[in-house]
KEBA-21400 format. One record per residue: y, z negated, x of N, C-alpha, C, O in turn. Coordinates in steps of 0.2 Angstrom, whole numbers, plus 5000, padded with zeros to 4 digits. Example, Ala and Ser with C-alpha at 12.3 -4.5 7.8 and 13.67 -1.06 7.14 Angstrom:
2
497249615066497849615062498449615066498349585071/498949655064499549645068500049615064500649605067/
//
This chain:
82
458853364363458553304362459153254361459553244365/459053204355459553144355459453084358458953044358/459953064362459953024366459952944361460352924356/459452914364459152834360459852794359460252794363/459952764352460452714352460052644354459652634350/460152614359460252564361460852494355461452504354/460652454354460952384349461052334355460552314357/461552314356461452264362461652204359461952204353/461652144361461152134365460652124366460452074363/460152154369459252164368458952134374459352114379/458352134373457952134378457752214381457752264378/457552204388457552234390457152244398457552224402/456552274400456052274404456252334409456452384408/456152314415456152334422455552344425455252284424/455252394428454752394431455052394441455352434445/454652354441455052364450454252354455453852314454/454352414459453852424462454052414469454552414471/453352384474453452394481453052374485452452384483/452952354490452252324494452152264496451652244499/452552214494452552134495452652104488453152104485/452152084485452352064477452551994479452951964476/452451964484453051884485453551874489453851814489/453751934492454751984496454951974488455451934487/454552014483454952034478455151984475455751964474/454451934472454851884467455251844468455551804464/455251844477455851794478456551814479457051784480/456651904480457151924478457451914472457951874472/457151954466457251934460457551864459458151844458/457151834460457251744459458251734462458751714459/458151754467458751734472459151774467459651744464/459151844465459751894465459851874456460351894452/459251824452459551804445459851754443459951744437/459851704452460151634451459851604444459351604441/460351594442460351564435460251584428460451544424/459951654427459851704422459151674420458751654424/459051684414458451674412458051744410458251784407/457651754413457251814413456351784416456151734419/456051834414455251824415454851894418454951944416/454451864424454451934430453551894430453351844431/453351964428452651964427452252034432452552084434/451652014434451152054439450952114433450752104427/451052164436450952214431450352264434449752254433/450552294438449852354440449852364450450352344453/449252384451449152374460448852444460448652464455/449052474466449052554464448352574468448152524471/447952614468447652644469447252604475446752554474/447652624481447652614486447852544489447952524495/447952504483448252434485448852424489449152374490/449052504492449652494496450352454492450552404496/450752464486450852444479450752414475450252404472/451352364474451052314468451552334462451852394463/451652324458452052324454452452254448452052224445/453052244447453052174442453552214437453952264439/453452184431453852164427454552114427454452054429/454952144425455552094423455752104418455952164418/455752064413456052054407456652004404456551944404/457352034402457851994404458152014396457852064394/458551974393458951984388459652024393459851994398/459952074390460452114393461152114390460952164388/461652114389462252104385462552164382462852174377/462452224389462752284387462352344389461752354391/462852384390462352464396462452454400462052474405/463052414403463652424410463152364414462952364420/462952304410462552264415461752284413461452234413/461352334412460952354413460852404419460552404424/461352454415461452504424461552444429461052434433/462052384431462152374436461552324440461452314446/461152294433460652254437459952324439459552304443/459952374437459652424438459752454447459352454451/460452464448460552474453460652414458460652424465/460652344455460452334462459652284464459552254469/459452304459458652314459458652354465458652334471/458652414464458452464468458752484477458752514481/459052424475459352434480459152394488459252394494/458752344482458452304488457952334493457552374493/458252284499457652314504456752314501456452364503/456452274498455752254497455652304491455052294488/456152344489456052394482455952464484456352494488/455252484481455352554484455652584476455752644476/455652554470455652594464455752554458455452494458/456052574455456152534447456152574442456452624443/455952564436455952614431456152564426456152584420/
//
């Protein structure tokens, strides 16, 4: 299987899941200071337990995608990011 060429600088969406959709957006908010990026209400899971948002950010390379990747995930209010 060939692994996708990525052209940077691109856009680029995150999906970040968890159970407080207003923990999250105010993480986001705080951890993008001054980045321009657009975080949208994506999907509420079955059980409502789960919300899900969008973020969509312009990226510069791989190295600040992995990095903003991992510290998405890393927050306390994130149980998952794709």
């Amino acid at each position: 299987m060939e692994k996708k060429i990525i052209k940077y600088p691109c856009q680029w969406s995150f999906r970040i899941i968890g159970k407080n959709k207003g923990v999250m957006r105010r993480a986001v908010a705080e951890y993008m200071n001054n980045t321009t990026y657009q975080l949208t209400a994506s999907n509420l899971s079955r059980s409502g337990k789960y919300v899900s948002l969008n973020l969509e950010l312009a990226v510069l390379n791989e190295d600040v995608r992995n990095r903003i990747y991992i510290d998405l995930k890393s927050m306390p209010c994130v149980k998952m990011v794709l």
